[in-house]
Structures are given as C-alpha cells and as structure tokens.
N, C-alpha and C positions, 0 to 999 in steps of 0.2 A: 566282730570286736565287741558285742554285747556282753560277752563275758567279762572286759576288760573294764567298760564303765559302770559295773554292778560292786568291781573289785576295788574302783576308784571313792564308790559312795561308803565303802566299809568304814567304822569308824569319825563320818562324818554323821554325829547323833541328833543335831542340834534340829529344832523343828522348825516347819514353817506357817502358813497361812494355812487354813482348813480347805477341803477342793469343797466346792459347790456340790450342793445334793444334787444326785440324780436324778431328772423325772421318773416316778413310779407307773406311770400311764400316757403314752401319748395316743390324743386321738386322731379319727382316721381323716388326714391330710394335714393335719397340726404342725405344721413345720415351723412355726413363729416357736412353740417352746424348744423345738431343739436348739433354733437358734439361738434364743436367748440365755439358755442352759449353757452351747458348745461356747458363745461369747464369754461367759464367765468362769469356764474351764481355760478359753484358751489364756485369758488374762492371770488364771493361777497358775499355768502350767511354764508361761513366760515367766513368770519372776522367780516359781523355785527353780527354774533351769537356765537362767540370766541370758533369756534369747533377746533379741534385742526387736526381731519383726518377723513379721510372719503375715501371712493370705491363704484364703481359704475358699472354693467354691464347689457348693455342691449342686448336682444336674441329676434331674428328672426327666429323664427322656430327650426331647428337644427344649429343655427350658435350665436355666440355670434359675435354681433358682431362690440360692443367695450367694453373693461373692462379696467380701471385704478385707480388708488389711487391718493390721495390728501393731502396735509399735511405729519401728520405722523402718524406711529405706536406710535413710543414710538422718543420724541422728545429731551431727555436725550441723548441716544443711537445715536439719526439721523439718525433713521432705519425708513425712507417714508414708504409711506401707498402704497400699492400695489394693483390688481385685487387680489393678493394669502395672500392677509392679511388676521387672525382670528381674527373675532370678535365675541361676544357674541350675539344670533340674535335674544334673548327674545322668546318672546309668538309666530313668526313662526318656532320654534320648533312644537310648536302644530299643525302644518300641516302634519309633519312628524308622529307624533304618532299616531293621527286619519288614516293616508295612512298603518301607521302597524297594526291595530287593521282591516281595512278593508281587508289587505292580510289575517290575520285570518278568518274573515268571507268566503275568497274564498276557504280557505283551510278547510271548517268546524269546524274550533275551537270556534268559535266565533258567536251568533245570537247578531246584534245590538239592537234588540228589543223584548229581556229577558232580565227580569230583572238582574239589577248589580250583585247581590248579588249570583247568581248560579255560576259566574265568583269570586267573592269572598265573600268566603263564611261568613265571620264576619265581610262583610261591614252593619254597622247598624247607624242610625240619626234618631233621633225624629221629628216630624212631628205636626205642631198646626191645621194641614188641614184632618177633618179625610173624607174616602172617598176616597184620593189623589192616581193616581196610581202607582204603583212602579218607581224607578229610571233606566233609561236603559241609556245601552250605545249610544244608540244614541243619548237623550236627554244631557246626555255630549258633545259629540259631536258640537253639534247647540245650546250648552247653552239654554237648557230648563228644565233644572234639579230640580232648584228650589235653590239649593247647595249655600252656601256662597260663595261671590269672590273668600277669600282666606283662610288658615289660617295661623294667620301671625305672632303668637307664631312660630320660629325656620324659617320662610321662608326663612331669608336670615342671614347670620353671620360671623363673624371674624373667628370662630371657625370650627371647619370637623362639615357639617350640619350632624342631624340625618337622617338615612335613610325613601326616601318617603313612602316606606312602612308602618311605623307609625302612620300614615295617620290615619288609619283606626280605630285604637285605641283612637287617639288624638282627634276624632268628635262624639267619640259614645254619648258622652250625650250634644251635640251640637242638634240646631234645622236647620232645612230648613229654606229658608227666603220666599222661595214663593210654593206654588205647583207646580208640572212638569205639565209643558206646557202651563203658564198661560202669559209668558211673558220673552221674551230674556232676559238675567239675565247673563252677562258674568263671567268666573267662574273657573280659573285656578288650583283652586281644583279639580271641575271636571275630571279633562284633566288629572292630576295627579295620581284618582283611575281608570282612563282606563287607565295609561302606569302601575298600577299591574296589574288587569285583563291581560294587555299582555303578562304581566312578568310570571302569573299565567297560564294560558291557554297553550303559549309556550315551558315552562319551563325553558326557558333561560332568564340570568340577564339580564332587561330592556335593559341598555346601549349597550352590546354583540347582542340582538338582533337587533336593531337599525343597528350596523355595519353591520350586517353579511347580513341582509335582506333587506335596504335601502343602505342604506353610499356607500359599498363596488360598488355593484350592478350596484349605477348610475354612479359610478365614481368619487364619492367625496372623492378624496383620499387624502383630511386633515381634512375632517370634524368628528366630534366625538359628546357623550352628554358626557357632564361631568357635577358637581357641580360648577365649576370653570373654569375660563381662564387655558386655556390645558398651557403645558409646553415646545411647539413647539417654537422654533424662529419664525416660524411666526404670532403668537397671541401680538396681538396688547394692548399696554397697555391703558388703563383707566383713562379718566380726568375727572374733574368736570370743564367743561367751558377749560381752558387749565392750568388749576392747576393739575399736577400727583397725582392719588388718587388709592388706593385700593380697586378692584372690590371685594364685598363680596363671598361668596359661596352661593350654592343657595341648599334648599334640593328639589325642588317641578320639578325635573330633567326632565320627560317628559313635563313639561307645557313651561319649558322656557330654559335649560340645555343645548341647540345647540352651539358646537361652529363653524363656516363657514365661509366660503371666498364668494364673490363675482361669484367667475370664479366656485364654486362648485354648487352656489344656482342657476345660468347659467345653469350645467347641468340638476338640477332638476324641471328648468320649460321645456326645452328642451324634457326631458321624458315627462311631462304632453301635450305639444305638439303631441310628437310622439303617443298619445293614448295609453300609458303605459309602453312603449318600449324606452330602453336605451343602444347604440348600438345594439348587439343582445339578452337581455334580457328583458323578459318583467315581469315589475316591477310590475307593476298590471294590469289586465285584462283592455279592454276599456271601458265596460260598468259598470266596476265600476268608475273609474275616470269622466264620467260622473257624476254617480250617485253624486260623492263627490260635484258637481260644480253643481248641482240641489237645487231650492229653498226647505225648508225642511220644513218652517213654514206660507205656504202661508193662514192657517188655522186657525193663531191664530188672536183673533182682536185686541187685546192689540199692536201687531208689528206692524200695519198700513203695509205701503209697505216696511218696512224694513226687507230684506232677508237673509238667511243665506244656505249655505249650509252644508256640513259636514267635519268642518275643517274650512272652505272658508267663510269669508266674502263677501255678494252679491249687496250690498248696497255701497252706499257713500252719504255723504253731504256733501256740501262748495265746498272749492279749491280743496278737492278730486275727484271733480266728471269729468268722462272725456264722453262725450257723443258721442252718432252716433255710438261707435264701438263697439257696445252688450256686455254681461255681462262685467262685471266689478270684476273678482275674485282678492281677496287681504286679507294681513294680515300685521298689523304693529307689531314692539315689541318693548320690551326696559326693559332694569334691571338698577341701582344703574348708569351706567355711561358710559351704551353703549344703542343705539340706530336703528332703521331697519325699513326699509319700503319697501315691495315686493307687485307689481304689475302684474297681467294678463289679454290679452285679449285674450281671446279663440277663439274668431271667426275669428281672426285674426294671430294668434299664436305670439302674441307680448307679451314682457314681461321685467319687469325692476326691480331694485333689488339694493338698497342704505342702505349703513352700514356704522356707526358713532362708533366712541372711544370717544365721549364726549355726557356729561350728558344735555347738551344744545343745541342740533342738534333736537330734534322733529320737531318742524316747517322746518328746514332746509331739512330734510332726504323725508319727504314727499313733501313737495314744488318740490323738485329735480326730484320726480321718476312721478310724475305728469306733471310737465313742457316736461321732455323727453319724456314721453309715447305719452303724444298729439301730439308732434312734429312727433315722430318714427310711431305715425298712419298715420298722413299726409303724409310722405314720404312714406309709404308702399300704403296706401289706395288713397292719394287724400283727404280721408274726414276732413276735418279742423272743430276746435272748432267755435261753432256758435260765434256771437260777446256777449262779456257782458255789457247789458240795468241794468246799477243801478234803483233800485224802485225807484221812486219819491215820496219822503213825501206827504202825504195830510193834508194840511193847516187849514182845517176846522174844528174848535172845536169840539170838540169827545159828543156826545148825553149824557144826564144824564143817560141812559140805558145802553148803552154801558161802562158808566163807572164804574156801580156799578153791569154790569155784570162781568168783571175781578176781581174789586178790593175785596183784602181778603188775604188768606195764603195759602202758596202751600211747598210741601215737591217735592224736585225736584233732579235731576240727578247733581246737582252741591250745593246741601245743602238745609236748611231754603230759603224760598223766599218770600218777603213779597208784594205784587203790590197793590199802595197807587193811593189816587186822588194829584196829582200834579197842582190847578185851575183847569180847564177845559182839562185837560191833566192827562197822567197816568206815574207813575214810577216805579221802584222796586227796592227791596235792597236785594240784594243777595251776599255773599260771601264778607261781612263790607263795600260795595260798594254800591251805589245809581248811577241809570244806568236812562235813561229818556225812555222809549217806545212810539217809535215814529209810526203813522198810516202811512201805505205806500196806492197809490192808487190800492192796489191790497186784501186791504183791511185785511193784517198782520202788527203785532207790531215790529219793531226792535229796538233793543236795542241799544242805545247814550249815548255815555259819553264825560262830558266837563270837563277838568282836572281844579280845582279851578276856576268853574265857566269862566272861558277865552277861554284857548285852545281844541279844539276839537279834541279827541284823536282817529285815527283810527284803531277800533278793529278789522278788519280782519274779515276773517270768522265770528265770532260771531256778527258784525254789519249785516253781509248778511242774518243771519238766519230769515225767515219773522215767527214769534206767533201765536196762535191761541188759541182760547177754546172750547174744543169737550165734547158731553156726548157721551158715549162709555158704553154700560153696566150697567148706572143708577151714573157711574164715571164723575166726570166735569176733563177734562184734558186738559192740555196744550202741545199742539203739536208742534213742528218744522216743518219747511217748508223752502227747496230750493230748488229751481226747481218742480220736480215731487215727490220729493223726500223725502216724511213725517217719522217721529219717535216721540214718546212718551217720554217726557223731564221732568212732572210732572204731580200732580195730585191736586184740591182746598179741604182743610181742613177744617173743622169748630173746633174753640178752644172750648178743653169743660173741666168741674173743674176737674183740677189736683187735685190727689191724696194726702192732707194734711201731709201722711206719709212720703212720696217721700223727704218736704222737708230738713228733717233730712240727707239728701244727698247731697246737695247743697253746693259747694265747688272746691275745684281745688285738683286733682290730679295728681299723676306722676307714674310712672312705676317703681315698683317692683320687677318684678322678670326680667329684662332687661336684665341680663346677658351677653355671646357674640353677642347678634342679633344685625342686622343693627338697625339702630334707624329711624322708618318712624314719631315720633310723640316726641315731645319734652313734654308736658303736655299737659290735657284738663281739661276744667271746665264744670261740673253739671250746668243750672243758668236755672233761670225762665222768660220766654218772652211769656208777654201776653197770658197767660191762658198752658202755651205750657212747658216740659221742653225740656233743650237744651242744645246739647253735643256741644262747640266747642274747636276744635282741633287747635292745634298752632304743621302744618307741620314740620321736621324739616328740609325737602331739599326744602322748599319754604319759603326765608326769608320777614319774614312779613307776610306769607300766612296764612289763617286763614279757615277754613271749621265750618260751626254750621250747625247742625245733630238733627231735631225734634227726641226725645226719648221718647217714646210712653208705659207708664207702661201698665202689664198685669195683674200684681199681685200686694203683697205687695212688693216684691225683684228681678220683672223680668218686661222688659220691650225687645222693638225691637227700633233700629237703622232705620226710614223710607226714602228709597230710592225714588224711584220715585213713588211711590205707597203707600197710603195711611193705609194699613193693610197690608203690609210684608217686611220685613227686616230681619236681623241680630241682635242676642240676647244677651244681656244685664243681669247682674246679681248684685246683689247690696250683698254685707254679711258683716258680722260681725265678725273678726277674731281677736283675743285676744285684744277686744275693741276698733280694729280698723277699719274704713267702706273700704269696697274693690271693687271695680267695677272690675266685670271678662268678660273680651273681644277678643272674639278669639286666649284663651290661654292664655293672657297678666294678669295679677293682677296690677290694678293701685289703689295705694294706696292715700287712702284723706291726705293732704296734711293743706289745708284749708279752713277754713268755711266761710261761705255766708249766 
C-alpha cells in the first residue's frame, strides 16, 4: 500500500519543520549522539505525520541499550508513551509463532515438510493447478504456500471475533491463488493454520502456549496474544493520525494477535542474539535459529534475489536497505491503528524495534528503525552507509524499439497498469494516477510525477525504484531494482475478447453481509477497460484511494483477482440469489447495487 500513501501526499505542497541534521561522524561506541539525533527525528517525524506516540529500543547484544516513549499512550488520560508501553505489534507476531512451531519440530511433534494436513487433519482447499505438491508448514512459513493473503470475511471486527480455528472450515471450497513454490505470495492466513497445527500437535490453547513457552521463558512479562488490545494500564490507546479510534478485534491471533512493549521485543532479539538462550533458558536450540534466518527460497526464479527465511524477512528495497552489515533479518506489522517495525543484524547482534499508536506512522516507524540501525552499526562497527549517487536521467529520446518494447498492460503488485508512448517518451497509469517513466543512465525507468503539470512532487522511495523488463520462463515481467536488490512487481498481458456473458455483471456493488467487520472497502465496481474486466475498489481507510484489480473470468460465474502474475490469484464468484447478482469474495457477499 506504499504506493497509495505516496499518491495520497501528491498535491499536498505545503511545507513543514526542517528534519534535524544528520550526524556526519559517529564515534566508535557513541551511542549518546544517535540517541540524541534519533530523539529529534523522531519528534519531527511525529508531527509531520500526526502520530500521536511511539517507543523505541535499540539492543546491543544482551544490553538494551536505549528504550523510551514519545507522545503518548492514550493523550485523553496523559498517560506518555513509555519503553513498557502495549502496543499491538501486527504481523511480528508471526515471528513468534513460526519460533513455536519450530520448538515443536525440536521436540518431535512437528516435521515442517509434511504436509499440513497430517497436522490438521480437515485442512482441505481446492486447487486450479493439478500436479501441485501438497501444502507444508514450511511453505507457510516463507509464504510459498500458494494460500490467499487473507481471509477477510470476520478478520477484523467490532464484535468477540470467531475463533481462528474456523479457519479451516471457512476456506474449504475456497481456491489457492498460486501453486506452492512458485512464487513468494505473502499470506497471513497461512501463519494462522500453523498457529492450529500448534495448537493441535501441543494440545494446549494457541495463546497458553505462546505464554508458557515463548512469553514467560524470555521474560516478557507483559506481552501476551490476544484478539485485542489487553486490558493492562499499560496498553496504549489507538489513533487514526491523532484522532482517538477504536482498535477492532482481530480473529487471525497467531498471524497478528501480539500485544508488546518495546523493552519486551528487546529481550526477544537479545535471545536471538544469545543463539537461543535467554538468561538461563534456552529458548530454542542454535542451530535452529540459524536455520530460521537462512534463505529458504534461493531456488525459486520467480523471487529473483528476494530472500526469505523462516519467519524473517531477508531482503529489503529503498530506504530500508542498510548495507555492509550482512543480513538484514526483519519484519514490519501493522492493524487498523497501530504500527511496528523490527529490525536485525546478526553478524553484528544489533537490533532495533519501533512501535506506533497511530494509524499514520508507517513511513515514520520504519524511517526511524533504519536511520538508528545505520547509526547504532557505525558506532558499534565503524562501517558507515556508502554516500547516496541519485541516477541521472538520460536525456536522449527512448528508440522506437524500446518503446514499443514496454508499452502494453500489466497486472502488477499495486493493481491495473497501463504503460503508454508519451511522444518519444514512456508513461503509465497506475492507481487513477499518470506517473512519467523516466530512462536513468543506468538504463532503468523511474517513476515522476508533476502535480498539475507545474510542481514536481517527490516520491520517496518509489521515485528511487529503477524498472525493468525480464522474460523469466517464457513470462515478459517487470522487475524492481535498487541497488542489488531485484523483486518481481508485475507481469505484461495481452487483452483478449471478454467474455459476452460477464457483461450482464457490470455494475457497482456494496457489501452485504458487512455485519460487525471492520470495513476495509467502501464499494467496488465491475467496468470494462479495453478488452479487460476490472474490479475497482474505493478503500475505506484511504480517502480518495482507488485500487483497479484486472478480473480474469474462468468460467461462465468464476473468474481470479490477478496480482502480480498473469494466471494466479484470488477467486471470484459471480451468482444469482433471489434475482439478485452477488459477487462472493473471501467470504464477503457484495451485492449489485447498480448497473453499467
């Protein structure tokens, strides 16, 4: 969704407060200037992005050694933000649950590479790939499952969510979107039927085991998984920007369910430091925590060099990337109105660890834990971030070959994308935006935007990302490129004659059986673009935000959702229930509304 909040800042020209200089030299164990530097970052970085509180702690091996709050918890109360404040810590919850599902495997309850389904026993999903080999937990694990994102019928709600156990019933005549192993596919479903399998293999209730075999163990003696913000004084209340808002409940409790402090998430890199060992316990063996922070997909070609391991994120692009200090283990999260970004380097035993109470800290929480990390290695190591050499555009009119080697349509990791000839020049439209793609001399396209033709708007990271187009398997794709650092963003299409029937579906719909779920989606429309039909979504926590989604029929009533790949998605159902047309989407019943 990066894309979306880059498209949101468009047009908002108006300036703010200057950021604080950078240290130009930190010496060696100086950690007092980062701190005092990353302190008055993070106080700029809060107010141009109206977070309301934030924590922060960074750890040197077995030492934490700064942790403080910012703002506030709950700004009602003028209860400040603390290192011992709760926050909700999103998707690094899933670090936790893959680290229990791996104690299983040391304890023999558990093979990560048997199939799911011996683990539970009436996990069952349909399958368009025949051939395909079973679903394992590892393939959960590293997101290579194939599995839908999410499901997002009951994920999140006003109401006591159903329990994730449900799961299992809820997707039985659900399809896969990809085959296992064909291509990183991230997947908090996934994550959700390994914390039953734990639940199952154990036999203790997910959250009870968590405590009793993680939680207690490292010493995180306020962290818990719950559905919901716990009912400690110290759980931090929930803003949108710094408006007070009502975190939902969450049912999918192993994927995102963590609630934790700063000064707890401290001690659990602290153990992965110590090689598994936390004070005198050892939390997991060393050669498994190893294993975890080993690449797992170096095999597939579709990932290019984007790595994963088990649990761990192994990759980065853009302003994430912190180089010279080897891997790079991390995982970010974030729910409804809380925020997280947790950083490691192993070779170093540095690690850093930012949590937000507002729903508008993404850019913020990761800028922060990134700015500190390169600092906190310079000071530990000496090795300082190389300089940044912006690309230099190349001036030179793009070849007739080159141009009509891009231009066409592509279904992409950020919707519909269309890349047009612009004169002698190339542009695209992606996400109801018109972006220009500019030739750098290093012979990639980045993307520019001039707000009403005048002002040139700087998009951050996604200005840095340098284009590309790859054939990969007989696929034309379009690749990302920063640094060394390639991933797979899209794929080129050719329109071919929709379906006649389809268009009796053509229309705008809204959601039906909405109930108490949070609301991710205000309406979409069915429409027809150029040979092509197309879902677009009108987000509801992105005002203005628009998503259009090529929908790809199978049949006369079923079609797939295409992500970045041209032949696998998410399933689509079209019916007819007492005269009236339904579109059935991960649970959801949206009803036609009206016609087109």
């Amino acid at each position: 969704m990066e894309l979306f909040s880059i498209i949101l800042a468009i047009g908002i020209l108006t300036g703010c407060a200057t950021a604080p200089p950078r240290p130009t030299n930190i010496a060696h164990s100086d950690y007092a200037t980062t701190e005092a530097y990353v302190s008055k970052l993070v106080q700029y970085e809060m107010k141009k992005n109206s977070v309301e509180g934030l924590s922060i702690a960074l750890v040197d091996d077995q030492r934490i050694v700064w942790a403080k709050g910012f703002g506030y918890a709950d700004q009602e109360k003028n209860i400040p933000a603390t290192a011992d404040t709760l926050y909700r810590v999103g998707s690094i919850s899933k670090l936790f649950t893959d680290m229990a599902a791996m104690q299983l495997v040391e304890q023999g309850k558990l093979d990560i590479d048997q199939p799911l389904k011996d683990y539970i026993p009436n996990f069952s999903i349909k399958s368009r790939y025949p051939g395909s080999v079973e679903i394992t937990p590892r393939q959960l694990m590293t997101h290579h499952s194939g599995l839908p994102r999410d499901r997002l019928k009951g994920f999140m709600t006003t109401a006591s969510p159903a329990p994730f156990t449900e799961l299992v019933e809820d997707i039985r005549e659900d399809y896969t979107a990809y085959p296992p192993n064909l291509i990183v596919s991230y997947s908090s479903l996934g994550i959700s039927l390994l914390g039953i399998a734990i639940q199952n293999q154990s036999g203790v209730p997910f959250a009870d085991f968590m405590k009793q075999s993680l939680l207690v163990p490292m010493g995180m003696k306020n962290s818990s998984f719950d559905t919901g913000p716990s009912a400690s004084m110290l759980m931090a209340k929930g803003y949108r920007g710094r408006d007070a808002a009502d975190e939902p409940a969450l049912r999918d409790v192993p994927a995102g369910g963590l609630n934790s402090s700063v000064s707890d998430l401290g001690r659990f890199m602290s153990m992965v430091f110590a090689e598994g060992k936390s004070g005198n316990q050892q939390i997991l063996k060393e050669e498994t925590l190893s294993e975890m922070l080993q690449p797992q997909n170096a095999s597939v070609p579709l990932d290019f060099n984007f790595r994963v391991g088990l649990g761990w994120m192994l990759s980065t692009l853009g302003t994430s990337t912190i180089q010279n200090g080897g891997v790079v283990a991390h995982h970010s999260g974030a729910t409804a109105l809380f925020q997280s970004q947790l950083y490691i380097l192993p070779q170093h035993k540095l690690g850093i660890v930012v949590l937000s109470n507002s729903s508008t800290a993404k850019q913020t929480v990761d800028h922060i834990a990134t700015e500190t990390l390169q600092l906190a290695l310079e000071a530990k190591t000496g090795i300082r971030q190389p300089e940044h050499h912006e690309i230099q555009a190349d001036s030179k009119p793009l070849s007739f070959e080159t141009v009509q080697q891009y231009v066409g349509d592509y279904t992409t990791l950020a919707g519909f994308a269309r890349i047009s000839a612009c004169g002698k020049r190339l542009c695209a439209d992606v996400a109801d935006h018109r972006f220009d793609l500019v030739p750098g001399a290093d012979g990639l396209f980045r993307f520019d935007y001039t707000f009403l033709g005048i002002f040139r708007v700087d998009l951050g990271t996604l200005g840095e990302i340098g284009i590309s187009q790859r054939r990969v398997e007989g696929r034309k794709l379009l690749v990302a490129r920063i640094g060394d650092q390639e991933m797979l963003v899209g794929q080129r299409i050719e329109p071919k004659p929709a379906p006649d029937s389809w268009r009796r579906y053509l229309g705008e719909y809204e959601i039906a059986n909405q109930g108490a779920d949070y609301k991710f989606v205000n309406h979409i429309k069915l429409v027809e673009d150029g040979g092509y039909y197309v879902i677009e979504m009108a987000l509801a926590d992105v005002p203005a935000g628009k998503m259009r989604v090529i929908l790809k029929p199978l049949s006369e009533s079923e079609g797939i959702l295409l992500g970045s790949l041209s032949d696998g998605g998410e399933t689509v159902r079209l019916v007819q229930q007492d005269g009236e047309t339904h579109m059935l989407f991960s649970g959801y019943q949206f009803k036609k509304i009206v016609n087109h």
